[in-house]
N, C-alpha and C positions, 0 to 999 in steps of 0.2 A: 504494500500500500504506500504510494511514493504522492507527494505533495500536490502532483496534477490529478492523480486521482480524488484527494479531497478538495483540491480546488474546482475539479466537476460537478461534485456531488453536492457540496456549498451551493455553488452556482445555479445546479440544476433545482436545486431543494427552494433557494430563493423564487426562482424564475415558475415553480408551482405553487409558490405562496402567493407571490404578486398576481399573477392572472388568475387563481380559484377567487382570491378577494376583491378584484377586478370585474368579474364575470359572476358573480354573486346577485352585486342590486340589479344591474340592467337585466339579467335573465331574469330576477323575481317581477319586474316592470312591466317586462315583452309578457310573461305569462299572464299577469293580470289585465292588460288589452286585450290579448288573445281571446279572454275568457269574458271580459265585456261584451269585445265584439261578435262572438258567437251568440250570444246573451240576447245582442239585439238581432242579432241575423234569423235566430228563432223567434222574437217575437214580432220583429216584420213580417217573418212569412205568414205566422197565425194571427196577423190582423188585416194579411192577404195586399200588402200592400208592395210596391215595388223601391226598393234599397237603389239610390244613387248610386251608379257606379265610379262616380269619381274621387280619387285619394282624399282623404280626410285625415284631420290634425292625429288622429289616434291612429293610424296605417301609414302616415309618416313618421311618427314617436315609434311603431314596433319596429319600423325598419333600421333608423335609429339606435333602437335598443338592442334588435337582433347584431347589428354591423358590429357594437362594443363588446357582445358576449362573445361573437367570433373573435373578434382580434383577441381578445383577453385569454379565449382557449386556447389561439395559438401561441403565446407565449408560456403557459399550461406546458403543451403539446412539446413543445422547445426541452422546455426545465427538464421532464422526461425524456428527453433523447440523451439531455447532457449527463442525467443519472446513469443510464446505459450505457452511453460513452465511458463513465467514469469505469465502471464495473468491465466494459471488454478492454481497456486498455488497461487493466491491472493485474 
């Protein structure tokens, strides 16, 4: 176990700290929209009425919210390559 290996695993260990906490509110955010929006899409349909198809503030806030839980996963996704890394170069 030589210094680059715990400087991977440091690094990697950091780099899934920062994106799980990162990707935390904004996924909890996107899923509450989600669940709005379905919310009203069911109750449009049963009062038989026809839903706007054009973007609205809450389908620009999920997309928004989706775009920073992906970046955040990829830096997640990162941190665990660098732990792997650590572990096959040792």
């Amino acid at each position: 176990m030589g210094p680059l290996n715990l400087l991977l695993w440091g690094a990697g260990v950091a780099l899934v700290a920062i994106g799980y906490s990162r990707a935390r509110g904004p996924w909890a955010r996107y899923q509450a929209l989600k669940a709005e929006e379905a919310n009203i899409s069911r109750y449009e349909s049963w009062r038989g009425g026809l839903r706007n198809s054009e973007p609205t503030g809450a389908s620009v806030a999920m997309s928004l919210f989706r775009r920073q839980a992906q970046t955040a996963a990829a830096i997640a996704i990162v941190g665990v390559v660098l732990i792997f890394l650590g572990f096959l170069l040792g």
